[in-house]
C-alpha positions as a Markdown table, in Angstrom:
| # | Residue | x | y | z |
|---|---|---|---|---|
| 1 | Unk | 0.0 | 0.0 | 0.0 |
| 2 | Unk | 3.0 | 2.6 | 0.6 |
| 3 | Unk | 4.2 | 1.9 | -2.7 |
| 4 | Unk | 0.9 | 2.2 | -3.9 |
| 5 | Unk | 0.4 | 5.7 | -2.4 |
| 6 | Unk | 3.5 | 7.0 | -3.3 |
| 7 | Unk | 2.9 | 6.1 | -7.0 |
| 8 | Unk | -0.2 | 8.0 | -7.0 |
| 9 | Unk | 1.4 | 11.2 | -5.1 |
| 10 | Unk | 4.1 | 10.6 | -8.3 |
| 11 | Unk | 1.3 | 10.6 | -10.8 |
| 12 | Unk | -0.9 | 13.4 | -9.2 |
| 13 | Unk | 2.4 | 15.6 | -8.5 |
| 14 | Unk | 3.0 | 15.0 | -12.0 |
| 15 | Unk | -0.4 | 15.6 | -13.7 |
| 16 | Unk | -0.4 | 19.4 | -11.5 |
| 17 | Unk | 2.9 | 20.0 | -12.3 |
| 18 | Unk | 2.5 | 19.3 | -16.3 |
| 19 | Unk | -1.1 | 21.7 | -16.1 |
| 20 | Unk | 1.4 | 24.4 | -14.9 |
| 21 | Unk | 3.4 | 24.7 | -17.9 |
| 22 | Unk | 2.8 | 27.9 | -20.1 |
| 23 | Unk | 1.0 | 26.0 | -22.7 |
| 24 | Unk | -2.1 | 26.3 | -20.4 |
| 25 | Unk | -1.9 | 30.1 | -20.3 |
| 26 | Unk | -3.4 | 31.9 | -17.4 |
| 27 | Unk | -6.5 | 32.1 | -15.2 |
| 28 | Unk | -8.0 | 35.3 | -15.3 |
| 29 | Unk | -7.2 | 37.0 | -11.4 |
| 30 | Unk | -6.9 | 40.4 | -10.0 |
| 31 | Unk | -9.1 | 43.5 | -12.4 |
| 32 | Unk | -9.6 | 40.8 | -15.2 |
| 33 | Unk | -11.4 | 38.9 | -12.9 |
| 34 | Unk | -13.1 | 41.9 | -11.4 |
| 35 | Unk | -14.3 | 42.9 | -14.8 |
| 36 | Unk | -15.7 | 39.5 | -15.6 |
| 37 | Unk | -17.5 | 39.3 | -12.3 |
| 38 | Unk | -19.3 | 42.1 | -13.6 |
| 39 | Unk | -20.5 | 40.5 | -17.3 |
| 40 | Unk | -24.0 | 39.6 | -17.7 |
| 41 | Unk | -22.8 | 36.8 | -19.4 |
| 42 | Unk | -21.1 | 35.2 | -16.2 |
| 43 | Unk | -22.5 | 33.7 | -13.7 |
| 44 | Unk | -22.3 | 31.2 | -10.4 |
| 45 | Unk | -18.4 | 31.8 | -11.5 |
| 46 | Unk | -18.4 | 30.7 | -15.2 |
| 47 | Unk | -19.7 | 32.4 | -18.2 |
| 48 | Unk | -22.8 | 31.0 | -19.9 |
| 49 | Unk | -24.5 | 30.7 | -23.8 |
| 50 | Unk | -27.4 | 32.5 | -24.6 |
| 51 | Unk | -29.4 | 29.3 | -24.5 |
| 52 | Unk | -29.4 | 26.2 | -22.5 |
| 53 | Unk | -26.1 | 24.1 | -23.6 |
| 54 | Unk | -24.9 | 21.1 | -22.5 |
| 55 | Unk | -21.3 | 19.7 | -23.5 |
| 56 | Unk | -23.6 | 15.8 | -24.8 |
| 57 | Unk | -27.0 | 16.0 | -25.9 |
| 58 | Unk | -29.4 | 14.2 | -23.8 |
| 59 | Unk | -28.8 | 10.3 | -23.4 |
| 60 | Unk | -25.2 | 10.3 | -24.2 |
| 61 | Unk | -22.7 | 9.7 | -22.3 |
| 62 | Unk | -18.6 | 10.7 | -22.3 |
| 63 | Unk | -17.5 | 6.5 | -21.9 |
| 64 | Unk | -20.1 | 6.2 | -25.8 |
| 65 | Unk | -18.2 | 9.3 | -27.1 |
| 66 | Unk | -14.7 | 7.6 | -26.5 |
| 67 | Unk | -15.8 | 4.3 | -27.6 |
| 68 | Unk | -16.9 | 5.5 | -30.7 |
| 69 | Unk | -14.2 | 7.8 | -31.2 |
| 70 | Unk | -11.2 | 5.3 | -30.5 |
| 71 | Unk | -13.2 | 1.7 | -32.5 |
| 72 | Unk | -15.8 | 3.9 | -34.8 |
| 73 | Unk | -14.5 | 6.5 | -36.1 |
| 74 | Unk | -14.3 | 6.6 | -40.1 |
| 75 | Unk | -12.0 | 5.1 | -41.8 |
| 76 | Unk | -11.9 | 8.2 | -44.4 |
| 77 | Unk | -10.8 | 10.3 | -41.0 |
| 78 | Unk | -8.2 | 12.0 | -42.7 |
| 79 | Unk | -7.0 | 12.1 | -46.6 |
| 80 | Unk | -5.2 | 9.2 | -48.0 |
| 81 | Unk | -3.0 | 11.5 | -49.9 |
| 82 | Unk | -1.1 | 14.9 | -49.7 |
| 83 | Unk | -3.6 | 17.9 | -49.4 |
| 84 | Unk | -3.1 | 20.2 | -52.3 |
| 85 | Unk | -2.1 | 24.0 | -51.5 |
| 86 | Unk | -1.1 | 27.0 | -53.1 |
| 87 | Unk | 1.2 | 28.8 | -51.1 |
| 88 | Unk | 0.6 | 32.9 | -51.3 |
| 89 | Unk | 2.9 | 35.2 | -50.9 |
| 90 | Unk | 1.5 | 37.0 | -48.0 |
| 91 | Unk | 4.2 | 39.9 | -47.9 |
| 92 | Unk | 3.9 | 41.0 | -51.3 |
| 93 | Unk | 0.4 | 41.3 | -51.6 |
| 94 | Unk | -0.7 | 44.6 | -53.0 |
| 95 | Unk | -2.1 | 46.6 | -50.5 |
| 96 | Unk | -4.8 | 47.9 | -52.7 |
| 97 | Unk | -6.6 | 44.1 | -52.9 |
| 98 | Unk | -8.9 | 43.1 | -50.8 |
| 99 | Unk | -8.1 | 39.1 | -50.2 |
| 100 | Unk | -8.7 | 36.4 | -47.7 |
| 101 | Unk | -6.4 | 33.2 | -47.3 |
| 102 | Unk | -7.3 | 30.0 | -45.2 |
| 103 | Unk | -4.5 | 28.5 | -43.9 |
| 104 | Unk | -6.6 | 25.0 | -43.0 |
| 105 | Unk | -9.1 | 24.4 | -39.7 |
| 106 | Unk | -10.3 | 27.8 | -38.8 |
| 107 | Unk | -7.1 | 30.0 | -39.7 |
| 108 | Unk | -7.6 | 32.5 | -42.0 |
| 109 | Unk | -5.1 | 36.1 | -43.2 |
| 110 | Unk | -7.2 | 38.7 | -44.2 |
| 111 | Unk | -5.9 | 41.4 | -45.9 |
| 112 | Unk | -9.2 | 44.2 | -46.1 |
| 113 | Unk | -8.4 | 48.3 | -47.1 |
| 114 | Unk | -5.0 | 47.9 | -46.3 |
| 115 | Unk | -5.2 | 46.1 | -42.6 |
| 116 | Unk | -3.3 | 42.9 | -42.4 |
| 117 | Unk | -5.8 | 40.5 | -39.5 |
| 118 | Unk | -5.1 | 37.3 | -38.4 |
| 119 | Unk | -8.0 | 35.2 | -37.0 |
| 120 | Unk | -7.3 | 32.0 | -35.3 |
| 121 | Unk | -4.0 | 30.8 | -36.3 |
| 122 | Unk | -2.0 | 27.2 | -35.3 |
| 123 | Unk | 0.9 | 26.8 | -37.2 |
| 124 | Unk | 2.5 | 24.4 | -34.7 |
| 125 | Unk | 1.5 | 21.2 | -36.8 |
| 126 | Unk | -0.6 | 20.3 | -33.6 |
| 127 | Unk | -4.1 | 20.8 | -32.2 |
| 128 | Unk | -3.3 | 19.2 | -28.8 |
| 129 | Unk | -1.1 | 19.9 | -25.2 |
| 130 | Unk | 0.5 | 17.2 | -26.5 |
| 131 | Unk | 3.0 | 17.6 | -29.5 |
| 132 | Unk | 2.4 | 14.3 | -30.8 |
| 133 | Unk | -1.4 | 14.4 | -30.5 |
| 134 | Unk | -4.5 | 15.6 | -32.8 |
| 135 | Unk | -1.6 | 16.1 | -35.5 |
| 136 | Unk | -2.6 | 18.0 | -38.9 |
| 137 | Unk | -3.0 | 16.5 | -42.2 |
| 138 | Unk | 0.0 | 15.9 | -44.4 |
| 139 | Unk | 0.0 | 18.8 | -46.7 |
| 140 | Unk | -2.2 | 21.3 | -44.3 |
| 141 | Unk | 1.0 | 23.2 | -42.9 |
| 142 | Unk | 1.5 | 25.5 | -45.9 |
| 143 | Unk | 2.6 | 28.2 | -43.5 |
| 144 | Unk | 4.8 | 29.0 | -40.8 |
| 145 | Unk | 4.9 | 32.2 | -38.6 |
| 146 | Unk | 8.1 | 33.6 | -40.7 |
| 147 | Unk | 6.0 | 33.2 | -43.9 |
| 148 | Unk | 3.1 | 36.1 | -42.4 |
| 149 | Unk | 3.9 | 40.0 | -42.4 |
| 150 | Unk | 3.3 | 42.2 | -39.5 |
| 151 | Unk | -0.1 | 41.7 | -38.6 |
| 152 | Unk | -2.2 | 44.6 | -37.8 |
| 153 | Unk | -5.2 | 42.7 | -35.4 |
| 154 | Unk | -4.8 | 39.2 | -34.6 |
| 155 | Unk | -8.7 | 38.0 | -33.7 |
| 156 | Unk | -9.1 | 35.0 | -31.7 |
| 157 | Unk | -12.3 | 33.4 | -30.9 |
| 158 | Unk | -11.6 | 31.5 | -28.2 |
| 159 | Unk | -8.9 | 29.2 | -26.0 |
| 160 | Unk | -9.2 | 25.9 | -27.2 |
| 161 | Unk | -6.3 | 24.5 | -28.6 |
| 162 | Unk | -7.4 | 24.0 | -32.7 |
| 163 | Unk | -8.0 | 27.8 | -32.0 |
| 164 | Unk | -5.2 | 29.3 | -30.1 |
| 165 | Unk | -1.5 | 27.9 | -30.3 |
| 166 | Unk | 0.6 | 28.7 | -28.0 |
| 167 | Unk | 3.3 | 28.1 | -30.2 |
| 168 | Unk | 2.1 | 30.1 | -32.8 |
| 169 | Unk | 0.8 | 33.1 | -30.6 |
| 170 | Unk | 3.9 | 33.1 | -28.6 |
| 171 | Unk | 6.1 | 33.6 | -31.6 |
| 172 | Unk | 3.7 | 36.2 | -33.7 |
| 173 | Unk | 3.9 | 38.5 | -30.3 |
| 174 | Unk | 6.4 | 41.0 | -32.0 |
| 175 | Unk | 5.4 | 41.4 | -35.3 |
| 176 | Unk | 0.9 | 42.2 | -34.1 |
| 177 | Unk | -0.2 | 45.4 | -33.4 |
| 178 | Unk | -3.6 | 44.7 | -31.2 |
| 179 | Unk | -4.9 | 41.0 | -30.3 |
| 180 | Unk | -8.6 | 41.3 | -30.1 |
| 181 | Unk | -10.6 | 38.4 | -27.9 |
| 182 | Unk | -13.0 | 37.8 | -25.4 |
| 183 | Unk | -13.1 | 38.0 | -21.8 |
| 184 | Unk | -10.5 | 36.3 | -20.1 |
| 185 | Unk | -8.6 | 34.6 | -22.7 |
| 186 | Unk | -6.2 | 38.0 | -22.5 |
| 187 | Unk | -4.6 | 36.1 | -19.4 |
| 188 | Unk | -3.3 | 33.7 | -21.4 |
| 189 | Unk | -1.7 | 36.2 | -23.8 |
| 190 | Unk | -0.1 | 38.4 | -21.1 |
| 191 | Unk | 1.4 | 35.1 | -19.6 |
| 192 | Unk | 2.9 | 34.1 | -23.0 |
| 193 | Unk | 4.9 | 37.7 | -23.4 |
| 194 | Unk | 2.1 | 40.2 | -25.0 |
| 195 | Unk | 2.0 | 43.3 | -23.3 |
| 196 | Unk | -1.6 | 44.5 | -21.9 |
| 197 | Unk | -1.7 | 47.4 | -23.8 |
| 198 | Unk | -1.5 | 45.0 | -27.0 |
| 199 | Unk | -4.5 | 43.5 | -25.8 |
| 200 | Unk | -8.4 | 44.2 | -26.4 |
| 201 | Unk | -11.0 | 41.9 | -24.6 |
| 202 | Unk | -14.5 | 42.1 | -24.9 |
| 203 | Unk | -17.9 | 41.1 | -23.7 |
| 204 | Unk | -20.6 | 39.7 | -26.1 |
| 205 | Unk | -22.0 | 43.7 | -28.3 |
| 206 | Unk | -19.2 | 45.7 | -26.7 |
| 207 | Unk | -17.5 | 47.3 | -30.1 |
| 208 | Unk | -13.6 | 48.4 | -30.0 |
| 209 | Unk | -12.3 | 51.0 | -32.9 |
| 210 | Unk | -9.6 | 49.6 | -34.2 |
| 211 | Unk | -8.8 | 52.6 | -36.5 |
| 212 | Unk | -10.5 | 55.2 | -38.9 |
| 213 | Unk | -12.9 | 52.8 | -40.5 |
| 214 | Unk | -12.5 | 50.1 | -38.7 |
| 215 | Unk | -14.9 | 48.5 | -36.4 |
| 216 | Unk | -15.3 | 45.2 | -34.7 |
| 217 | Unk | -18.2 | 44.5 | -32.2 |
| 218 | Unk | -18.2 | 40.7 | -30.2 |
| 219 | Unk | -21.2 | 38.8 | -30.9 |
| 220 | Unk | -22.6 | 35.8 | -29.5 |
| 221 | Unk | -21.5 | 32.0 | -30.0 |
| 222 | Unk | -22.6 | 29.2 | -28.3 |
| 223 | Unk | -20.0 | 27.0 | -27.2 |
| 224 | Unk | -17.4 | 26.7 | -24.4 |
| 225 | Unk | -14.1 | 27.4 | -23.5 |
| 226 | Unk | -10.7 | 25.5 | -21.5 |
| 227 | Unk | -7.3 | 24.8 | -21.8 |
| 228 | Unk | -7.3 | 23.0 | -18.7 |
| 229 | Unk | -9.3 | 21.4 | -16.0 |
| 230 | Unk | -11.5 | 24.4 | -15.2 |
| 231 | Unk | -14.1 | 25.6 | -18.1 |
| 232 | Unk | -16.1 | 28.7 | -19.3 |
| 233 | Unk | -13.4 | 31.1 | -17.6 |
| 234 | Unk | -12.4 | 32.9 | -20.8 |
| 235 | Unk | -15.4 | 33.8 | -23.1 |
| 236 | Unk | -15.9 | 31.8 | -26.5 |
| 237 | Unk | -16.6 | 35.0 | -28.9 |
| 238 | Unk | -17.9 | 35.8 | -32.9 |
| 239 | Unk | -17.1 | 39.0 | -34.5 |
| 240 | Unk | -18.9 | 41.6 | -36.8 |
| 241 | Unk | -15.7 | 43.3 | -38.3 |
| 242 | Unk | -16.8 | 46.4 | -40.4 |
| 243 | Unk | -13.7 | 48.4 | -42.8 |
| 244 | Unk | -14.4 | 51.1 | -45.5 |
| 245 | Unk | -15.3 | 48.9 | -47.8 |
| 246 | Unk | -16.3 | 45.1 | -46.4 |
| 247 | Unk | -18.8 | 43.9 | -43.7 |
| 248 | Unk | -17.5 | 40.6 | -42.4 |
| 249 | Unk | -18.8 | 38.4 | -39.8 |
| 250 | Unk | -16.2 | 36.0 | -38.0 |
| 251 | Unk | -17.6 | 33.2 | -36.7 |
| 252 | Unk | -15.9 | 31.1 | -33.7 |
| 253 | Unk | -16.9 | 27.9 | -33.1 |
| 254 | Unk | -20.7 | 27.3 | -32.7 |
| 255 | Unk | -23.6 | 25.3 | -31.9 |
| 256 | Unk | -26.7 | 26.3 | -33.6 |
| 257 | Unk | -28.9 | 28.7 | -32.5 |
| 258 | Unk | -31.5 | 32.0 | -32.3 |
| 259 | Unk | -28.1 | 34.2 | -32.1 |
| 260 | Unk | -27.3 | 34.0 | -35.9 |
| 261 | Unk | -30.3 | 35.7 | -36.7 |
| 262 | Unk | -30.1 | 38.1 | -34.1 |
| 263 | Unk | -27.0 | 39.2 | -35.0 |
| 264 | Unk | -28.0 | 39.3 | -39.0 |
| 265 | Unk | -31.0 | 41.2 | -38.1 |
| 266 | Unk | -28.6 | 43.9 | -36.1 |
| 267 | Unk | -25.7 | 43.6 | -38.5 |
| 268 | Unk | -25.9 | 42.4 | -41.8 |
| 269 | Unk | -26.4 | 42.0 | -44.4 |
| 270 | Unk | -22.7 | 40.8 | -44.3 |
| 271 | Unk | -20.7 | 40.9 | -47.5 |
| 272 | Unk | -19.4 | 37.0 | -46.4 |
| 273 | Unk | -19.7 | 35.2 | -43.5 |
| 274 | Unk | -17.1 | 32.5 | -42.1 |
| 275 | Unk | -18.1 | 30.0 | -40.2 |
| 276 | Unk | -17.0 | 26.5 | -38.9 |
| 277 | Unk | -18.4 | 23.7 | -40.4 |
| 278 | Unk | -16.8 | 20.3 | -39.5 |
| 279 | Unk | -15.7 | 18.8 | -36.0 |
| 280 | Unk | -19.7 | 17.9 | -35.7 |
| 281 | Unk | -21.2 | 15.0 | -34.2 |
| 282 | Unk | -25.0 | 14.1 | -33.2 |
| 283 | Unk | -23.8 | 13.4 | -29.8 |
| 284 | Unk | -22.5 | 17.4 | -29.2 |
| 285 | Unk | -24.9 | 18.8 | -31.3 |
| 286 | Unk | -25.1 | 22.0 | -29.2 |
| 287 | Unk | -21.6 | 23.1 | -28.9 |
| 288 | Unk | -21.1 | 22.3 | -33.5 |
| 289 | Unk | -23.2 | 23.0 | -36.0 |
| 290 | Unk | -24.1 | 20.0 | -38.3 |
| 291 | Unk | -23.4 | 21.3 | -42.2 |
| 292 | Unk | -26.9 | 21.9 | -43.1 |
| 293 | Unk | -27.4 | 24.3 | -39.9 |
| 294 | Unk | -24.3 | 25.9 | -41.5 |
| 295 | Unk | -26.1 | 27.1 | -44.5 |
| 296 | Unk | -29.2 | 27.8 | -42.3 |
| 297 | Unk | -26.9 | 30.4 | -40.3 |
| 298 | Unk | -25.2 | 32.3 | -43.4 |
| 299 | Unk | -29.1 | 32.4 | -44.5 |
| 300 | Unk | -29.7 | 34.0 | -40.7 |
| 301 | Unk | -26.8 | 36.3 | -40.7 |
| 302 | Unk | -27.9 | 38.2 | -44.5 |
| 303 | Unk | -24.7 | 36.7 | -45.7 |
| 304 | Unk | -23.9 | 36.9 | -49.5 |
| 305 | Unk | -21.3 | 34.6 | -49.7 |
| 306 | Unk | -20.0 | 32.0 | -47.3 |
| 307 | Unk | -16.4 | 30.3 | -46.4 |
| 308 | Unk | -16.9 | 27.3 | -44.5 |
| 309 | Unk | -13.5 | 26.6 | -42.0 |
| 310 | Unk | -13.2 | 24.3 | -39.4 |
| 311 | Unk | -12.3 | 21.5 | -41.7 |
| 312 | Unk | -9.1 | 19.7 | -43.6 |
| 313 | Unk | -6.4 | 20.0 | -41.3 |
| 314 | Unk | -7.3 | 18.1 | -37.7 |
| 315 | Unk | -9.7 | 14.6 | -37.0 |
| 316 | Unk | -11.4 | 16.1 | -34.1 |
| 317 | Unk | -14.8 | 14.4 | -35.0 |
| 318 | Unk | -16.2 | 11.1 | -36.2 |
| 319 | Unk | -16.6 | 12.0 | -39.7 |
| 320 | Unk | -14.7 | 11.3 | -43.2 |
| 321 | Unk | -12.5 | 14.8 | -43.3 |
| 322 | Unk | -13.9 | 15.5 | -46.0 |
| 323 | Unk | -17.5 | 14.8 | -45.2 |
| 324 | Unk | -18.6 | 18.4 | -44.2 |
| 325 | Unk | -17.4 | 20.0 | -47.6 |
| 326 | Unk | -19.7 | 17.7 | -49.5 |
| 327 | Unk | -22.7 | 18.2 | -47.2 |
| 328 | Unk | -22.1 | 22.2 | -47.1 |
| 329 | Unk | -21.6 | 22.8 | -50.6 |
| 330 | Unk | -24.8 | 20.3 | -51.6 |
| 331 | Unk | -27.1 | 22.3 | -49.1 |
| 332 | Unk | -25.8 | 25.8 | -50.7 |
| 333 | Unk | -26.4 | 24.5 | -53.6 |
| 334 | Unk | -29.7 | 23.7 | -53.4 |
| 335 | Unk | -29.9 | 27.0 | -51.9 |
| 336 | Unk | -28.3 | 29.0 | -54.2 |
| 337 | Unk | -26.1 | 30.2 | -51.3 |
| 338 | Unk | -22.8 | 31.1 | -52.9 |
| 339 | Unk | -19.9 | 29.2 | -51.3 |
| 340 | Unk | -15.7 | 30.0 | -51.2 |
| 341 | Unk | -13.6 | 26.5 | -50.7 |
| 342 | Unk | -10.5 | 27.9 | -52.0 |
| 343 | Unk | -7.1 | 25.3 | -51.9 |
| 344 | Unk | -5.4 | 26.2 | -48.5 |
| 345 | Unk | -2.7 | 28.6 | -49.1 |
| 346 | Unk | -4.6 | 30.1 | -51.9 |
| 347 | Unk | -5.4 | 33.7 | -52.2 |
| 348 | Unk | -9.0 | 34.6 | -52.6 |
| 349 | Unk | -9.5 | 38.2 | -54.2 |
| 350 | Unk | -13.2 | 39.2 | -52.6 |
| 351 | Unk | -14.1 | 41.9 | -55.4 |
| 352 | Unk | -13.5 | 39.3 | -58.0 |
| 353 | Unk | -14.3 | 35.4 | -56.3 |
| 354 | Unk | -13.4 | 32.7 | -59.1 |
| 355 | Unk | -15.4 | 29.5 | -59.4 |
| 356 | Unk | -14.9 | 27.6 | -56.9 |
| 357 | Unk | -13.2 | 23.9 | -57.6 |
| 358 | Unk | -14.2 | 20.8 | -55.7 |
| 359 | Unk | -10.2 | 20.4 | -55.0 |
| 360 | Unk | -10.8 | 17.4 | -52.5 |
| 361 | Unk | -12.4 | 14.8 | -55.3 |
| 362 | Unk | -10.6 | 11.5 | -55.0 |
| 363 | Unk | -8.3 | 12.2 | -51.8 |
């Protein structure tokens, strides 16, 4: 039984000591915490959606979700060959287009009326605490922080780790002007090196200036947010970014829900909406968006065009990878929604969209 006991102290010292490293960023503490104590959005010391949201819908349960995702997942779980890309160069880009270019999941370099934005980015190969785990697709890592200019506002959504890489964030620090985010996840930023002053954080409908022209307000999602053991302590955010010229909505993760059209009916119409659209599962239905509910959203936020993101670079899900591409583009279609799937890496001019090509037949 000693031995015993002082395996588990081993273990447990082990486990707290491992949570502590910087990849887990920061709890919110001190006028952060104030500030948050004071959201409408927070409550009984976590923040909350909009709607009733549990993580599982009702009769699942977390042991069925493992099972399935360790002896059921599909066997088309990532491509059997190299991802195609097109690799931009970012620097030289003329400062007079206007031009958006996914890097894979739900990064994405904007360049809009002369403002360089980064939403999102992991460049680290790796979606996980874990180098080795929830590894990206051969072919998806187009990009590495060298390859992107200075970055005039670095959006982030939210603090889970497809979303915001500490590897990635830590090494970008220099080269951004103002990292714009929600509640809470600023703590995490300040731990990793950013200085406070280089950091925005807002509340669901507060709006920041960013400069003449330039306008983002946080909107709803419904979701969830954690690096680490403790949940909902940073909140999980969308964006409406207005410039001189485009009206954009930035969509973080999402489960479906009455916020879309709220936010359509306040904001839009929006020249294009991005919003995640793989990741999905029947059994977390609230917290992800199924690809048809996609579609139903651009259609609630007045959106003219839609990117779908959150796809082709991580197995997070149950699904073939390339499973919520199919089912997005065959609901638009029958729509007539207009949809961007460019190649990752590939520069998208917004004036002047091509024709989109279905890149990912016969991976």
């Amino acid at each position: 039984m000693f031995w015993l006991l002082v395996v588990v102290i081993i273990l447990v010292g082990g486990v707290l000591y491992f949570l502590r490293q910087p990849p887990f960023g920061a709890a919110p503490s001190g006028a952060r915490l104030a500030r948050i104590a004071q959201s409408p959005n927070y409550r009984n010391g976590k923040f909350q959606n909009l709607s009733p949201t549990p993580d599982l819908a009702e009769g699942v349960s977390y042991a069925r979700v493992m099972r399935q995702f360790f002896f059921e997942k599909s066997a088309r779980s990532a491509p059997a060959a190299l991802l195609p890309s097109r690799k931009t160069d970012l620097r030289q880009l003329s400062s007079a287009e206007n031009v958006i270019v996914w890097l894979g999941h739900s990064s994405y370099f904007l360049q809009l009326d002369g403002k360089r934005i980064l939403v999102d980015p992991v460049l680290s190969g790796s979606a996980s605490p874990l180098p080795f785990g929830t590894r990206s697709f051969a072919g998806s890592d187009v990009y590495t922080v060298a390859d992107l200019p200075p970055i005039d506002y670095l959006f982030i959504s939210h603090d889970h780790w497809d979303h915001l890489d500490y590897a990635t964030v830590k090494q970008l620090q220099p080269s951004v002007k103002q990292a714009i985010t929600g509640l809470g996840t600023g703590a995490h930023l300040e731990r990793w090196g950013y200085n406070p002053k280089q950091v925005v954080e807002l509340d669901w409908y507060e709006t920041h200036v960013l400069a003449a022209g330039f306008v983002v307000r946080a909107t709803p999602a419904r979701h969830f947010s954690g690096r680490s053991l403790s949940r909902n302590r940073a909140l999980w955010i969308s964006f409406v970014l207005q410039t001189p010229s485009q009206r954009i909505y930035l969509g973080g993760d999402s489960g479906y829900d009455t916020h879309f059209k709220a936010i359509g009916d306040a904001y839009g119409p929006f020249d294009l909406a991005i919003l995640e659209c793989g990741q999905y599962n029947q059994s977390w239905k609230y917290i992800h968006m199924m690809p048809e509910e996609v579609v139903q959203a651009a259609f609630d936020l007045r959106a003219r065009v839609l990117l779908p993101v959150h796809w082709a670079k991580f197995t997070l899900a149950l699904h073939a990878w390339d499973e919520p591409i199919q089912r997005v583009t065959a609901e638009a279609t029958r729509l007539h929604l207009p949809v961007l799937h460019p190649l990752i890496g590939e520069a998208v001019k917004l004036q002047e969209a091509a024709p989109p090509v279905a890149w990912w037949n016969g991976l």
